[in-house]
SEMI-777844 format. One line per field, with one value per residue (C-alpha): residue number from 0; residue in one letter; x, y, z. Coordinates in nm, 3 decimals, padded with zeros to 5 digits. Last residue first. Layout:
<sites>
num = (NUM  ...)
residu = (a  ...)
px = (X  ...)
py = (Y  ...)
pz = (Z  ...)
</sites>
This chain:
<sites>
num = (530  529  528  527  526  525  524  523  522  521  520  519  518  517  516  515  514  513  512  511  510  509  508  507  506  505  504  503  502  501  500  499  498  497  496  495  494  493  492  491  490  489  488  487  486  485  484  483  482  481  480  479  478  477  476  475  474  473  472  471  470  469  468  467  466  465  464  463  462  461  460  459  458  457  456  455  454  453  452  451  450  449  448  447  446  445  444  443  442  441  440  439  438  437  436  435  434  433  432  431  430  429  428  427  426  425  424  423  422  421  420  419  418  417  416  415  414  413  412  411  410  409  408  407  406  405  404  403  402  401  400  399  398  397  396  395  394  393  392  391  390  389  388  387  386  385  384  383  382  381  380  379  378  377  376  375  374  373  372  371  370  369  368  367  366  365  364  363  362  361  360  359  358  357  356  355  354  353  352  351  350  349  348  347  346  345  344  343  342  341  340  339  338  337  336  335  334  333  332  331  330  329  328  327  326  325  324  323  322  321  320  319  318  317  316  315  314  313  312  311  310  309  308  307  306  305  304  303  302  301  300  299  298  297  296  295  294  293  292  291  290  289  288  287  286  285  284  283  282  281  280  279  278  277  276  275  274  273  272  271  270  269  268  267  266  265  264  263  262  261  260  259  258  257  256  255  254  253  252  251  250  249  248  247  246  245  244  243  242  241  240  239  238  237  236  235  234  233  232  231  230  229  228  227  226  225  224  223  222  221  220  219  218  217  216  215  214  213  212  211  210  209  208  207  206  205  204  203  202  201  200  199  198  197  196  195  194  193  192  191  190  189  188  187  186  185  184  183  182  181  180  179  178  177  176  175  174  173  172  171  170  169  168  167  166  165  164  163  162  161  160  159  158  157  156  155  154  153  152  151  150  149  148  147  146  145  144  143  142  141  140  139  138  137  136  135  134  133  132  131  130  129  128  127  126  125  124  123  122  121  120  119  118  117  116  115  114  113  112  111  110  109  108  107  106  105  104  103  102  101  100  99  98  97  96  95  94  93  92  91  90  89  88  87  86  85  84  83  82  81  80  79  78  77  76  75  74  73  72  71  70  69  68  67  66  65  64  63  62  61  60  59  58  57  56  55  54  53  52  51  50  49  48  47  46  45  44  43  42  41  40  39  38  37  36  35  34  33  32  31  30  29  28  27  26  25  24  23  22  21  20  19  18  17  16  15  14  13  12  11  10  9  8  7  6  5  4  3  2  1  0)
residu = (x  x  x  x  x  x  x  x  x  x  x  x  x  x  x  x  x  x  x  x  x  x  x  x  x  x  x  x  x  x  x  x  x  x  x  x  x  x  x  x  x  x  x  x  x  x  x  x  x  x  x  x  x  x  x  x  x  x  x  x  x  x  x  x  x  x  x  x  x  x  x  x  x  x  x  x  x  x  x  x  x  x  x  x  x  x  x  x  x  x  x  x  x  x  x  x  x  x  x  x  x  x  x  x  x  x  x  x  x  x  x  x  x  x  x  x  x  x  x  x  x  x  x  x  x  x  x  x  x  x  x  x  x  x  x  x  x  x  x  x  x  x  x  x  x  x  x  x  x  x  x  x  x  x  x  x  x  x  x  x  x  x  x  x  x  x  x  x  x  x  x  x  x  x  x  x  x  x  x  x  x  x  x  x  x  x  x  x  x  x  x  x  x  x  x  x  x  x  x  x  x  x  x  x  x  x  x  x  x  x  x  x  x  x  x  x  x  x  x  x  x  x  x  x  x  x  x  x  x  x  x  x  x  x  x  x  x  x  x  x  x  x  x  x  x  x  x  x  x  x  x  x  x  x  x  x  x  x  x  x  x  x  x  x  x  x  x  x  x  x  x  x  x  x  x  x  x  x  x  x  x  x  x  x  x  x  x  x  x  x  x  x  x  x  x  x  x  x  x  x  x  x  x  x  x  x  x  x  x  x  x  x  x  x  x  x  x  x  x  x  x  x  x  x  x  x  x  x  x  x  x  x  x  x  x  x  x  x  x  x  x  x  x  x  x  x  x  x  x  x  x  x  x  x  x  x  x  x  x  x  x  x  x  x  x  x  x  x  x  x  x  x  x  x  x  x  x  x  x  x  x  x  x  x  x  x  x  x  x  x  x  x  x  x  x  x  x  x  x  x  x  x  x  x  x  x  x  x  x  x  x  x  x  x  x  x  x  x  x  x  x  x  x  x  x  x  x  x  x  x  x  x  x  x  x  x  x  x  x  x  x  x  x  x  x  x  x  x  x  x  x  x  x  x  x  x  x  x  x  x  x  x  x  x  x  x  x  x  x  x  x  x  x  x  x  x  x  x  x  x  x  x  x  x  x  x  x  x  x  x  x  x  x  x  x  x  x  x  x  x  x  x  x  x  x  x  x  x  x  x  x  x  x  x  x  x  x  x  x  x  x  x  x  x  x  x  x  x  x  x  x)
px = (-02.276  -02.519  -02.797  -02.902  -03.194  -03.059  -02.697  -02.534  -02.305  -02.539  -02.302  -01.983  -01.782  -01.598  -01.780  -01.771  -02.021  -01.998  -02.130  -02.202  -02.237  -02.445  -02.700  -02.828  -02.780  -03.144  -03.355  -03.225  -03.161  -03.042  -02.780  -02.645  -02.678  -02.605  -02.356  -02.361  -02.016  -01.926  -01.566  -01.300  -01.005  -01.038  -01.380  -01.442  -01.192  -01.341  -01.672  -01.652  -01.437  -01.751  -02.020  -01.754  -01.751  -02.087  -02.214  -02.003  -01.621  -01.439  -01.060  -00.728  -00.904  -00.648  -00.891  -01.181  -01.532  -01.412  -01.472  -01.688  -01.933  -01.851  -01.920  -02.145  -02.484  -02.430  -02.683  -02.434  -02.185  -02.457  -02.289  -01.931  -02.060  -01.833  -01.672  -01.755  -01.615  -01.702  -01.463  -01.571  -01.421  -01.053  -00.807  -00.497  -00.317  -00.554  -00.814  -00.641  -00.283  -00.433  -00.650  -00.421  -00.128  -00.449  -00.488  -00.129  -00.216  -00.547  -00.358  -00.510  -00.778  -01.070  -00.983  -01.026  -01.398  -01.422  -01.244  -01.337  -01.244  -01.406  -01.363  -00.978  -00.693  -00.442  -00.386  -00.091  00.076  00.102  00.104  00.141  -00.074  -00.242  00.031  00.066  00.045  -00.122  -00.457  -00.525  -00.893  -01.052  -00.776  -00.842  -01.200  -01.115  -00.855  -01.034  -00.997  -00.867  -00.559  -00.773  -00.992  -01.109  -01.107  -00.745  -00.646  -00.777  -00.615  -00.294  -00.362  -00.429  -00.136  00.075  -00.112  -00.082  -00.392  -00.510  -00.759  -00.758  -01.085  -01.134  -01.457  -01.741  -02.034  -02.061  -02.114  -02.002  -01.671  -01.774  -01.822  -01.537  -01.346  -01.603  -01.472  -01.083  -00.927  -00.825  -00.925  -00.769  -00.820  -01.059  -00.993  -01.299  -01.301  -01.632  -01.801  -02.153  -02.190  -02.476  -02.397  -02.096  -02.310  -02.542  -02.219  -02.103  -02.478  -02.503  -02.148  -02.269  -02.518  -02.344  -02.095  -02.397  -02.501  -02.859  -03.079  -03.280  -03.619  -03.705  -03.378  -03.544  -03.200  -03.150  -03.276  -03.571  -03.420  -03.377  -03.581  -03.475  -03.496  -03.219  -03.006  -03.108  -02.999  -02.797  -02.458  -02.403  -02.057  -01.916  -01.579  -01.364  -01.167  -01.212  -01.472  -01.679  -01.645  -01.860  -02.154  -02.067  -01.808  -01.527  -01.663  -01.625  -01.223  -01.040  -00.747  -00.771  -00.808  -00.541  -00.326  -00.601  -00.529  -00.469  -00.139  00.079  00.153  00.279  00.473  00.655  00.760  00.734  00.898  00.629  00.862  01.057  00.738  00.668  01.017  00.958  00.604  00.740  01.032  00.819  00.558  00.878  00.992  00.646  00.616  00.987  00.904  00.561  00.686  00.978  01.243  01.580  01.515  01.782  01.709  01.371  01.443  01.737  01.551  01.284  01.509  01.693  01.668  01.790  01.605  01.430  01.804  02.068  01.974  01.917  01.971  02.186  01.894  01.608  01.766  01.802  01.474  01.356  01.560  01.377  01.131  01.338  01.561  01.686  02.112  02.341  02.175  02.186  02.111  02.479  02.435  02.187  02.387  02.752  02.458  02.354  02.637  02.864  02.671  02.654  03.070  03.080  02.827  03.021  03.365  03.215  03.227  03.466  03.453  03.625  03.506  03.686  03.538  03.668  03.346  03.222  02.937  03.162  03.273  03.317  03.470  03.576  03.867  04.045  04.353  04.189  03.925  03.542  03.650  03.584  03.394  03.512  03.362  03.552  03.277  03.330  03.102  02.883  02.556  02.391  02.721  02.692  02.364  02.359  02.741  02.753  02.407  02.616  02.922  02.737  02.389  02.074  01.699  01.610  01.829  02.114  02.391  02.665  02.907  03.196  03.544  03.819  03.682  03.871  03.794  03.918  03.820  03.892  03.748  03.395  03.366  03.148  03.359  03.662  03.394  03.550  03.887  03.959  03.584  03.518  03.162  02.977  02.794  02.952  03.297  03.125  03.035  03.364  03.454  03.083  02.915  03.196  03.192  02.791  02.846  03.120  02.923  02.618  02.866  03.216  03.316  03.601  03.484  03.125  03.234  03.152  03.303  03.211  02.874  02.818  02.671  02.355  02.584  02.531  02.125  02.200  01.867  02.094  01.752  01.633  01.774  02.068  02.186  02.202  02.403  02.634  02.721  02.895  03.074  03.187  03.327  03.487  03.525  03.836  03.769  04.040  04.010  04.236  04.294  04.545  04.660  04.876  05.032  05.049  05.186  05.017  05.063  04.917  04.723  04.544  04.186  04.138  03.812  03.784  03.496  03.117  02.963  03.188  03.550  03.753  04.149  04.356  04.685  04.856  05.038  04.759  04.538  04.152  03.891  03.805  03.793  04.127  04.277  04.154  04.345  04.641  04.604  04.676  04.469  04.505  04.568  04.431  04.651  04.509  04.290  04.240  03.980  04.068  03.801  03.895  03.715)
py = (-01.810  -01.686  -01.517  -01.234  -01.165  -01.291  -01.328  -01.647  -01.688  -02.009  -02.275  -02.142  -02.045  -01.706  -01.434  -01.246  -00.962  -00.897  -00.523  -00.410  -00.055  00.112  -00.115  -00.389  -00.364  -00.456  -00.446  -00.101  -00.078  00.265  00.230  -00.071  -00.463  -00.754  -01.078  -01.289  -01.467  -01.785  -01.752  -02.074  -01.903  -02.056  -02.101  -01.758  -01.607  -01.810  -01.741  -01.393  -01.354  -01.508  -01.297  -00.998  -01.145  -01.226  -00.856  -00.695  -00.636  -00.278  -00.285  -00.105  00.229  00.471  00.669  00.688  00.594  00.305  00.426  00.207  00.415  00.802  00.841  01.187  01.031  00.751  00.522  00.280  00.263  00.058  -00.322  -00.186  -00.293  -00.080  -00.206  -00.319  -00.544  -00.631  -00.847  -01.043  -01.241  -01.105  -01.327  -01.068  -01.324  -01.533  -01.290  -00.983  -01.038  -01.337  -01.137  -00.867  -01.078  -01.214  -00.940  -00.854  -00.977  -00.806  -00.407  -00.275  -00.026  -00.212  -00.328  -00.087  00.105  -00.001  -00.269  -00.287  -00.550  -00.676  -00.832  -00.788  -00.967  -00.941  -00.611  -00.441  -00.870  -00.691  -00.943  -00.757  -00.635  -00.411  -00.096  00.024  00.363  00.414  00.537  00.486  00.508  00.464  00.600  00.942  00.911  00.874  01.142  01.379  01.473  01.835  01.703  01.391  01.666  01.367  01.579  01.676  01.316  01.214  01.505  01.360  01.019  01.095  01.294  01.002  00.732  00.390  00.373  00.234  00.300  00.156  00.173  00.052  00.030  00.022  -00.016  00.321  00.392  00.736  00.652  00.418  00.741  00.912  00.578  00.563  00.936  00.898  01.096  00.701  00.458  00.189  -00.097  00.024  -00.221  -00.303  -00.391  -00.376  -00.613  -00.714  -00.908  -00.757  -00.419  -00.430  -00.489  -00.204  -00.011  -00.098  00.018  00.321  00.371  00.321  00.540  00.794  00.771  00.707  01.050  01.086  01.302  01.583  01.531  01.405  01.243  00.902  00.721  00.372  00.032  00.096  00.178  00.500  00.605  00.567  00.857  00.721  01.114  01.172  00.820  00.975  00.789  01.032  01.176  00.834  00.917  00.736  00.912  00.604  00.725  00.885  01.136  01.299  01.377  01.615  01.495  01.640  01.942  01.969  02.056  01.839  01.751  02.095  02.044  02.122  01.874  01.612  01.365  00.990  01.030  00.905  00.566  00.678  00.965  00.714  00.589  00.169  -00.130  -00.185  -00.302  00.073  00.218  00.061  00.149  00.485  00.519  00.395  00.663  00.976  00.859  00.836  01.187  01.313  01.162  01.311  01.630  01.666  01.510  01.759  01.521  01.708  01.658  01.379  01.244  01.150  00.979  00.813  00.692  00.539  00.403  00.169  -00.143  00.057  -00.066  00.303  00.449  00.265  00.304  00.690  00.805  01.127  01.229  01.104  01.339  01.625  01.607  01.614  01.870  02.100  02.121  02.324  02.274  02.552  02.521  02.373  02.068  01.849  01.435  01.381  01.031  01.153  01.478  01.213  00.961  01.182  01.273  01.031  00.788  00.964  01.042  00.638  00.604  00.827  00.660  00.313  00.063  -00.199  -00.182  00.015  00.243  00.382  00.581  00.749  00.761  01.101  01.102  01.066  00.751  00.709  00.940  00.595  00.579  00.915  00.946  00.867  01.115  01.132  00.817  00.776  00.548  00.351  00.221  00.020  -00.069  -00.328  -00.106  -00.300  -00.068  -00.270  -00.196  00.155  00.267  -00.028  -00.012  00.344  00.303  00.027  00.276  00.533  00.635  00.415  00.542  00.785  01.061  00.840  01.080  00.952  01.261  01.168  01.238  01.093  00.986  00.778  00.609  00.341  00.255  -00.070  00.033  -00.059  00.047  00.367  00.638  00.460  00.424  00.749  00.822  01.211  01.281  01.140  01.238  01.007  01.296  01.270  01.317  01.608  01.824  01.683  02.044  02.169  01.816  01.732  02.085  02.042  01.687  01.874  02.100  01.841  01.667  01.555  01.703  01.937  02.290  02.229  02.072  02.353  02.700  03.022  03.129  02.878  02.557  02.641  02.625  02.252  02.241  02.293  02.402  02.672  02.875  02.898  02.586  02.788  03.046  03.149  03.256  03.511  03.202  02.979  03.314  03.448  02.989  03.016  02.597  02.507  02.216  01.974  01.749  01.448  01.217  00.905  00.712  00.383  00.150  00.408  00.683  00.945  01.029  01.302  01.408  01.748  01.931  02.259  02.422  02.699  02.831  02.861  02.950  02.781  02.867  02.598  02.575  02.367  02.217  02.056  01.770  01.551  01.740  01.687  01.640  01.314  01.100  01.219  01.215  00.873  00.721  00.759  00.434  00.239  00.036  -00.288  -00.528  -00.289  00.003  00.088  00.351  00.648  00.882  01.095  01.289  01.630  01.879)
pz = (00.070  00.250  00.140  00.384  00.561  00.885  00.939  00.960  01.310  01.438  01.276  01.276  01.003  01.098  00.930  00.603  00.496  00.144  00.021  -00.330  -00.428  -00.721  -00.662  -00.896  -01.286  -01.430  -01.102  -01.005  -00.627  -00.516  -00.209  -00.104  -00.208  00.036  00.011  00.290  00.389  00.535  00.633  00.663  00.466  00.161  00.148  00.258  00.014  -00.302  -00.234  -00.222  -00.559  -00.719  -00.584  -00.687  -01.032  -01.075  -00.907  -01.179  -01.057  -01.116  -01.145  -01.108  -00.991  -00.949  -01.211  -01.062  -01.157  -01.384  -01.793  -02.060  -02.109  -02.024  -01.620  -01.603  -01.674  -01.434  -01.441  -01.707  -01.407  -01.212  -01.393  -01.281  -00.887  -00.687  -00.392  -00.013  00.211  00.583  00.767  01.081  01.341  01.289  01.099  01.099  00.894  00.703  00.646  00.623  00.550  00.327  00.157  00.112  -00.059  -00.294  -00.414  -00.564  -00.916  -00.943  -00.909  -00.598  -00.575  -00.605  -00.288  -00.074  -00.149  00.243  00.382  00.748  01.020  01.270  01.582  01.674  01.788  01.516  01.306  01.491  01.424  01.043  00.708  00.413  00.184  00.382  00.360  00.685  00.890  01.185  01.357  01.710  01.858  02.200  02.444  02.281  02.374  02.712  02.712  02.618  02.239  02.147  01.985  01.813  01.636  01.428  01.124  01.237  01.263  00.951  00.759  00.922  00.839  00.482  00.466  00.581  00.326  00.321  00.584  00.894  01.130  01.466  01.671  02.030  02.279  01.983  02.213  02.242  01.912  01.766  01.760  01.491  01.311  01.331  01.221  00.911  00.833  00.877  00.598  00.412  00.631  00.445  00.680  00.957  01.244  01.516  01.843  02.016  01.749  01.795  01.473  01.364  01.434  01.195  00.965  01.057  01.045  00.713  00.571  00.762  00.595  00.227  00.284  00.348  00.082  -00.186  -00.069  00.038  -00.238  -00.074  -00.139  00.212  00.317  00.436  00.572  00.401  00.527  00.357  -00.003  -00.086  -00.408  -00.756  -01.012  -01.160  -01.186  -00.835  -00.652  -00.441  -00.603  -00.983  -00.834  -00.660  -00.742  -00.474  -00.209  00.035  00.214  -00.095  -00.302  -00.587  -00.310  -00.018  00.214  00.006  00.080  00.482  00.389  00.617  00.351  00.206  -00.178  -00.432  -00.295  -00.309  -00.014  -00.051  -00.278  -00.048  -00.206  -00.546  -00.397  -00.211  -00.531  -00.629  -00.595  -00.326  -00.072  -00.148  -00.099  00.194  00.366  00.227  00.437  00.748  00.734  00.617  00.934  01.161  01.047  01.111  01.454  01.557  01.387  01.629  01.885  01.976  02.140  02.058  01.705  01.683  02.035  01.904  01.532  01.730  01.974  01.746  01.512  01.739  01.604  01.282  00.990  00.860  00.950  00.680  00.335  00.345  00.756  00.595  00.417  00.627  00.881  00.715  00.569  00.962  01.028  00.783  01.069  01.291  01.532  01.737  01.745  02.007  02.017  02.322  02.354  02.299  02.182  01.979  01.860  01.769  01.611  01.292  01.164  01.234  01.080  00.793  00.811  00.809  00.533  00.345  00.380  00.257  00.508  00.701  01.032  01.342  01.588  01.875  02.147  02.461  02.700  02.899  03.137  03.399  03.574  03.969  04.246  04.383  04.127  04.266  04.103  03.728  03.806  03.650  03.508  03.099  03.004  02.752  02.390  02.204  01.898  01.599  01.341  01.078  01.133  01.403  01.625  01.573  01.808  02.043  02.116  02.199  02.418  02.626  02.658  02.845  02.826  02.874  02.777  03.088  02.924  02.856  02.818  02.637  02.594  02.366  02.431  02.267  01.943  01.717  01.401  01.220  00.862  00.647  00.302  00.128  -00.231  -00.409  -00.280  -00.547  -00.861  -01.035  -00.830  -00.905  -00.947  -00.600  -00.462  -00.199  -00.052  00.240  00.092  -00.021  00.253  00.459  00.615  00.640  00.727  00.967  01.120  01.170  01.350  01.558  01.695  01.750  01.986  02.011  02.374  02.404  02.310  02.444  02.764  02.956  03.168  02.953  02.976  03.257  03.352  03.167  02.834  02.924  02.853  02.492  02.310  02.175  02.081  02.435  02.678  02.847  02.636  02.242  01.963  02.169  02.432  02.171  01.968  02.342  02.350  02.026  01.980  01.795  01.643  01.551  01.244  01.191  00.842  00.942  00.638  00.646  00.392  00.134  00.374  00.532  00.891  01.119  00.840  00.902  00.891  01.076  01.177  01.319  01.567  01.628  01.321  01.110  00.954  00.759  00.773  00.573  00.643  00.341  00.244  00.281  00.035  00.156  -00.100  00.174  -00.116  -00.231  00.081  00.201  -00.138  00.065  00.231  -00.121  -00.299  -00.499  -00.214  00.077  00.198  00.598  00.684  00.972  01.061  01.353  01.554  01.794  02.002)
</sites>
């Protein structure tokens, strides 16, 4: 199994620099041991105009076999062939990836003490691989699927199959192609590249993979894999299609790209779910939380002495949570409109989504949410695994931050922000309501938030404190009223504001509830003052 790495002297830099960045003396012939051979790293040619760095692996094919047969731990389908007839020893695949990262650990890394700055710059590269297996799998193989994963990262590709025969032409092409790559880029982006594309292209790993492939992954994909065109097949050929690392990996991805258009840390974002709490722990539906992970901890009504109003479920003496009432109230909005298609922006552990599944006039569901744990507590409180698949074909849920525009959102009758917007910083509102309203434009968009004017009822809440403390803002009935207005006139909505839970005549309800619809002239609810 061989690779060659050459590089030509640029204006202020000669060729030879490749053996310092590669921690690899030119002169010498080094030898590196790994699990399943030798590996030795020489220069067929090193001058200052030209500098050729080569490594051969030398494939123990007893060692190969010893570690694992067939498709059991090896996961390599071509040791099937026999214990000791296959391509393994010639063909670059995840053997050689694993060499690479043991014999060129730091180049990879970016690390040049001798040349500070030198790992950092772009340098004319060529490499060589004469045997690769490009197996398509049912997604392309062969030189076309060597061209569609390097091309869209700066390589110029010569990819060639290679003929099962040269003497006998009508025998056909194997699965084999002689690559050459060439481009300008920094040395460890190259050997990243290599890295992670010589196993997809392969489609075979010789080794069981395991979950801390996926951090793998993200690490040598950093700045290059979240825009690949072909992310998704190279996020599943990677970890030798096991959905369950492939979705996580592509949930990790989706949630860095946000971050990173967010100017802010992924940790930031994904901080939904208590860590110190199970995500699906039946608690955090009792009162002090509500759908969106909001402190509502004074919101049955028990400390005010207030009764439920009508429209809210008679609990005997036991108080009603505010969280539950505030979803009887989305959903007999949503009833009102008649909406069979409805989005859940936000849906934080997936509670409102479990119970529009409830109504069977509700056909589809998607939930969204920032949040990758949040999704994943959602989907195990949904028992999506255990669905049928009926009810599976009823909801999605998927990852996306809501201000900015998304076509997953368009097409549907309602929409749902629920204890949402409170939690954005003022300045960066208006990006959701035009993702949502403008954008996605569905037929109907119910929004609720906390009305500040309440938070003197709660006994707990110290005066002058929001009930949670990601929240950015807290509007009195005025300002929400006011904020109302302005989105349906700019976006052609009338909208009918509505109180929920325990009415006090002084401050209102502890939740306040705007129900926007598409101007038309008969589309007004009843019972509500529309704005």
């Amino acid at each position: 199994m061989f690779i060659s790495i050459s590089t030509t002297a640029t204006a202020d830099r000669p060729a030879t620099d490749l053996g310092f960045l590669l921690h690899k003396h030119p002169e010498k012939v080094q030898r590196f041991s790994t699990s399943h051979g030798v590996a030795h790293v020489f220069y067929p040619e090193a001058t200052e105009q030209r500098c050729t760095a080569a490594l051969l692996l030398d494939i123990d094919p007893v060692a190969l076999v010893r570690q694992g047969r067939g498709r059991g731990r090896s996961g390599s389908p071509d040791l099937a062939l026999a214990q000791y007839v296959n391509d393994r020893p010639y063909a670059a695949s995840s053997l050689l990836a694993v060499a690479l990262r043991t014999v060129f650990r730091s180049a990879m890394k970016g690390v040049c003490e001798k040349l500070p700055g030198r790992a950092e710059l772009v340098m004319p590269l060529r490499i060589d691989l004469p045997a690769v297996p490009a197996t398509g799998g049912g997604e392309g193989g062969g030189p076309a699927m060597v061209r569609r994963l390097f091309e869209p990262l700066g390589w110029q590709v010569d990819a060639v199959a290679v003929p099962l025969d040269e003497t006998f032409p009508e025998w056909g092409e194997s699965r084999y192609v002689r690559v050459a790559l060439t481009g300008e880029l920094r040395l460890a982006d190259a050997l990243q590249h290599l890295y992670v594309l010589l196993p997809v292209l392969d489609g075979a790993k010789h080794y069981w993979v395991a979950p801390d492939e996926v951090d793998k992954l993200l690490a040598a994909g950093e700045g290059w894999l979240a825009d690949h065109p072909e992310l998704a097949v190279i996020t599943r050929r990677y970890l030798a299609r096991r959905w369950s690392l492939t979705r996580l990996a592509m949930e990790r991805l989706a949630l860095a790209r946000l971050a990173e258009a967010d100017d802010s840390e992924a940790e930031e974002l994904d901080n939904a779910v208590d860590d110190d709490t199970p995500a699906d722990d039946p608690a955090a539906e009792a009162p002090g939380t509500d759908a969106a992970g909001t402190d509502a901890s004074a919101g049955t009504g028990a400390s005010t002495g207030f009764a439920p109003t009508a429209a809210e479920p008679d609990a005997g003496d036991r108080p009603v949570p505010l969280a539950v009432q505030r979803r009887a109230a989305i959903l007999a909005a949503l009833a009102e409109t008649g909406a069979a298609r409805v989005l859940d922006l936000g849906c934080g552990q997936g509670e409102l989504v479990g119970e529009l599944l409830k109504d069977a006039r509700v056909t589809e569901v998607l939930g969204v949410d920032v949040s990758s744990r949040a999704l994943a507590a959602a989907g195990r409180k949904l028992r999506l695994d255990r669905m049928s698949e009926r009810q599976a074909a009823r909801v999605r849920l998927v990852q996306g931050a809501l201000t900015y525009t998304d076509a997953r959102l368009k097409g549907y009758d309602a929409a749902v922000l629920s204890e949402v917007i409170e939690h954005l910083d003022l300045p960066r509102l208006p990006a959701l309501e035009y993702a949502v309203f403008g954008a996605a434009r569905p037929q109907a968009v119910v929004v609720t938030t906390p009305n500040v004017e309440y938070n003197v009822r709660w006994e707990t809440l110290p005066a002058g404190h929001v009930r949670h403390s990601d929240h950015r803002f807290e509007w009195s009935r005025a300002e929400f009223a006011a904020w109302a207005e302005r989105v349906a006139g700019t976006y052609g909505y009338t909208v009918a504001l509505r109180p929920v839970g325990p009415f006090d005549e002084e401050v209102g309800a502890p939740t306040q509830l705007a129900l926007f619809r598409t101007a038309t002239t008969d589309n007004a609810p009843e019972g509500s003052v529309t704005r």
